[in-house]
Z-matrix of the N, CA and C atoms (Angstrom, degrees):
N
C 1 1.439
C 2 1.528 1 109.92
N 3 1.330 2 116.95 1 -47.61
C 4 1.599 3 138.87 2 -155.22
C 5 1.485 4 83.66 3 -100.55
N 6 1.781 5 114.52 4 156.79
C 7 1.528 6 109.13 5 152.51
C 8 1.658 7 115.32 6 76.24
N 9 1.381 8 98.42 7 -179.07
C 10 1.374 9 111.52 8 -177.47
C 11 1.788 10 99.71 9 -111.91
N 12 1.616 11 96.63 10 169.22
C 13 1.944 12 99.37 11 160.22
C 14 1.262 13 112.14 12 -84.83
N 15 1.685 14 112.95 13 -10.43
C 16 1.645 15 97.06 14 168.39
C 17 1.593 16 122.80 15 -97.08
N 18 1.080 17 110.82 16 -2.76
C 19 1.439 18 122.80 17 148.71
C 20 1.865 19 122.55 18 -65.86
N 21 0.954 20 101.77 19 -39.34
C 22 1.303 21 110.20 20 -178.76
C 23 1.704 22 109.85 21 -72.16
N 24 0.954 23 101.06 22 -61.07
C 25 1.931 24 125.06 23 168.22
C 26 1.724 25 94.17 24 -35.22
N 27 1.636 26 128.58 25 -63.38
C 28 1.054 27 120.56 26 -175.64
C 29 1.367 28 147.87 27 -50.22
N 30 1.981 29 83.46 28 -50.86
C 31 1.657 30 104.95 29 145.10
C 32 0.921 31 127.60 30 -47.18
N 33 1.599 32 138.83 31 -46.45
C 34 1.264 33 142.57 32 -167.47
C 35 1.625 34 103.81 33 -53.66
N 36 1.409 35 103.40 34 -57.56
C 37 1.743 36 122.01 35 -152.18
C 38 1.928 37 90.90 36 -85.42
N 39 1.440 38 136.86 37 4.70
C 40 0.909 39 145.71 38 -174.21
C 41 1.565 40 101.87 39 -104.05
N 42 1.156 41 113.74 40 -61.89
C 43 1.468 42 118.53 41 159.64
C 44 1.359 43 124.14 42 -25.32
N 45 1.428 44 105.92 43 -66.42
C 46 1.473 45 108.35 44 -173.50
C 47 1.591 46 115.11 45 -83.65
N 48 1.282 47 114.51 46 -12.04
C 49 1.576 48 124.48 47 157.39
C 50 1.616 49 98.39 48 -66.79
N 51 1.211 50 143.67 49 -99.93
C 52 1.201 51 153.32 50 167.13
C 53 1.520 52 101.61 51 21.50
N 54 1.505 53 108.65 52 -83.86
C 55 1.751 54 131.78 53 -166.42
C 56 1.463 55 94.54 54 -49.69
N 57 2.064 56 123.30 55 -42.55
C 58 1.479 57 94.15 56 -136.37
C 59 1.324 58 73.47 57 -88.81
N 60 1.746 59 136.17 58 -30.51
C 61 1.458 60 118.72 59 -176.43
C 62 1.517 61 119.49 60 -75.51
N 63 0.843 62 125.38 61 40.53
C 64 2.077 63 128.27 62 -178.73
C 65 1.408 64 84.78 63 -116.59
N 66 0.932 65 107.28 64 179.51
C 67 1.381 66 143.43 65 142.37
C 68 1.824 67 123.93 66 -113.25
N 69 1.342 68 84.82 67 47.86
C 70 2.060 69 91.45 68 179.46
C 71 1.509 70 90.42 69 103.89
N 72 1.912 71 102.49 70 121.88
C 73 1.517 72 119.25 71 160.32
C 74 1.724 73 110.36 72 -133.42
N 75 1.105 74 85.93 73 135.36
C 76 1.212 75 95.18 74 151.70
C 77 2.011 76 137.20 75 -55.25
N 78 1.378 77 125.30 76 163.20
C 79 1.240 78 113.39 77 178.95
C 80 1.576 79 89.97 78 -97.73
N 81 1.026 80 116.37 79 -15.33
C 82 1.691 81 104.32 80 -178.28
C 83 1.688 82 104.28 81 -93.05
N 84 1.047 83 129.19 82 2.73
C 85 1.418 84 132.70 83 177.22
C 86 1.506 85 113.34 84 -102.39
N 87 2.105 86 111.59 85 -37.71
C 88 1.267 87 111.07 86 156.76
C 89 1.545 88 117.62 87 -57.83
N 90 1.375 89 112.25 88 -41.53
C 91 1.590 90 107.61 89 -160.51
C 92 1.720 91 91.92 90 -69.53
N 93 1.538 92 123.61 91 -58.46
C 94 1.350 93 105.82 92 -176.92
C 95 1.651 94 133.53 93 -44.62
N 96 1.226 95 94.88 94 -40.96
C 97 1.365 96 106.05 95 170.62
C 98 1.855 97 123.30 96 -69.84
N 99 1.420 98 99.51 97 8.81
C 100 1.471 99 100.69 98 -168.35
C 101 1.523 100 98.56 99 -146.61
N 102 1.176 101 120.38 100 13.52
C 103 1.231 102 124.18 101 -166.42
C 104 1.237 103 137.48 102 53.59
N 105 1.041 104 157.38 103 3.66
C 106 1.381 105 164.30 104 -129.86
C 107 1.500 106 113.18 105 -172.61
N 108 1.405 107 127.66 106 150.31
C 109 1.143 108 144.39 107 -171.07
C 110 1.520 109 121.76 108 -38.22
N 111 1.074 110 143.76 109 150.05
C 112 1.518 111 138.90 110 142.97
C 113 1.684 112 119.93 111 -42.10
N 114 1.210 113 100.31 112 -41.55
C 115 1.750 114 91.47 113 175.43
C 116 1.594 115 124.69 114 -64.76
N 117 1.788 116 106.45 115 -27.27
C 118 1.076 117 101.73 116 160.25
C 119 1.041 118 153.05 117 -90.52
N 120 1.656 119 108.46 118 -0.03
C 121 1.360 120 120.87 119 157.51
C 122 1.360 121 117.90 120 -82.81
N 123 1.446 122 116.59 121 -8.43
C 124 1.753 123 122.62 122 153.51
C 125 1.696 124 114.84 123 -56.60
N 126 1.618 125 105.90 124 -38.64
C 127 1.478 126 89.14 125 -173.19
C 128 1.616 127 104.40 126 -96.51
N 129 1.047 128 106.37 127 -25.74
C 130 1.938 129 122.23 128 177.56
C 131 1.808 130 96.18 129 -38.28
N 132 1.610 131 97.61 130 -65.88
C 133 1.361 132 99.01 131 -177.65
C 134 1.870 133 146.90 132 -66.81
N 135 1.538 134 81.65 133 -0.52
C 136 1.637 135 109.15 134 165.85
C 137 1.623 136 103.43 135 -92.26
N 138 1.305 137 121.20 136 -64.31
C 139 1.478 138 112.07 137 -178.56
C 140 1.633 139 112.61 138 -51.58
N 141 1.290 140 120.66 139 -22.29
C 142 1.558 141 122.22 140 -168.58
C 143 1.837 142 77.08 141 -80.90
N 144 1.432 143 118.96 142 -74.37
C 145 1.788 144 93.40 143 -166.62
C 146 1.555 145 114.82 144 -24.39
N 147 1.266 146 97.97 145 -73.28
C 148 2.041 147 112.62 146 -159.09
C 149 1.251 148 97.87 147 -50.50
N 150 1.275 149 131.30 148 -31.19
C 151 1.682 150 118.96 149 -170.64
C 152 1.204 151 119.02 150 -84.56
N 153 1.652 152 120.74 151 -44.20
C 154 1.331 153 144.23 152 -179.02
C 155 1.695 154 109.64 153 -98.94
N 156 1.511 155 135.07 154 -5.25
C 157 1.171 156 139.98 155 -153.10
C 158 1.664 157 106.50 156 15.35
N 159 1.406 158 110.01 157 46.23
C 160 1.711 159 102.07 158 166.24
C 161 1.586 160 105.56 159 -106.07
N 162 1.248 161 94.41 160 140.77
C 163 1.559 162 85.02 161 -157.05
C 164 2.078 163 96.80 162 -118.27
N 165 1.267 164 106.04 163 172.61
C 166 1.529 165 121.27 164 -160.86
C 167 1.406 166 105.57 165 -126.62
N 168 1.163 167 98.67 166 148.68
C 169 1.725 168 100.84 167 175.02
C 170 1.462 169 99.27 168 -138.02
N 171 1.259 170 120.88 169 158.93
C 172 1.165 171 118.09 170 176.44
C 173 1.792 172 102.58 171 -133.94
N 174 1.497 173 108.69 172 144.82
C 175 1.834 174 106.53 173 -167.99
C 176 1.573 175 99.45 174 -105.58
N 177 1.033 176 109.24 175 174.52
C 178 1.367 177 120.48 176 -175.63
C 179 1.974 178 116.85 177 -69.81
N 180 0.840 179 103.67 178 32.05
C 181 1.642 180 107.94 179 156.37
C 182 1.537 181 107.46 180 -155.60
N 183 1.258 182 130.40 181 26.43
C 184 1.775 183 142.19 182 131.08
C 185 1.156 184 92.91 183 130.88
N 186 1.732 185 123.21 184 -13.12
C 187 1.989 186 102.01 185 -151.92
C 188 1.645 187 89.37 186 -96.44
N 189 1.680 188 96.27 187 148.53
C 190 1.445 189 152.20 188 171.98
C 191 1.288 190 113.82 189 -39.75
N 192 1.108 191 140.38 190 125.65
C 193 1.177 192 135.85 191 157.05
C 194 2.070 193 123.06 192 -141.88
N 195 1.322 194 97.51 193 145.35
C 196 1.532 195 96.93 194 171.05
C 197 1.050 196 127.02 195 -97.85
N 198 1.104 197 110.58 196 135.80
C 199 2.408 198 117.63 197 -166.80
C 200 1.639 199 96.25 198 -69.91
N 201 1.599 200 107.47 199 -23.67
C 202 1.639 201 105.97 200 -142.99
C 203 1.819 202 91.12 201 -76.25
């Protein structure tokens, strides 16, 4: 709705840079760091599986992680 697809595209590949370099993030630490909401790094992080099949886990105190 908001934005461009090359904004979106950036975020995406920012995301999965982010997760695989942390050691555990939060979605409220991605969204700050990326500007934009928590809900949309809920759906960001579903299109990053299906597109990239890299997939996320999240541990029992919220932070992020990549299997890949």
């Amino acid at each position: 709705m908001f934005g461009n697809k090359q904004n979106k595209q950036d975020r995406l590949w920012r995301i999965v840079n982010i997760v695989r370099s942390s050691n555990g993030v939060t979605k409220a630490e991605l969204a700050s760091q990326l500007g934009v909401m928590r809900s949309t790094i809920t759906k960001d992080m579903a299109v990053v599986e299906t597109a990239t099949g890299c997939r996320f886990w999240e541990d029992d105190h919220g932070r992020i992680y990549s299997c890949d």
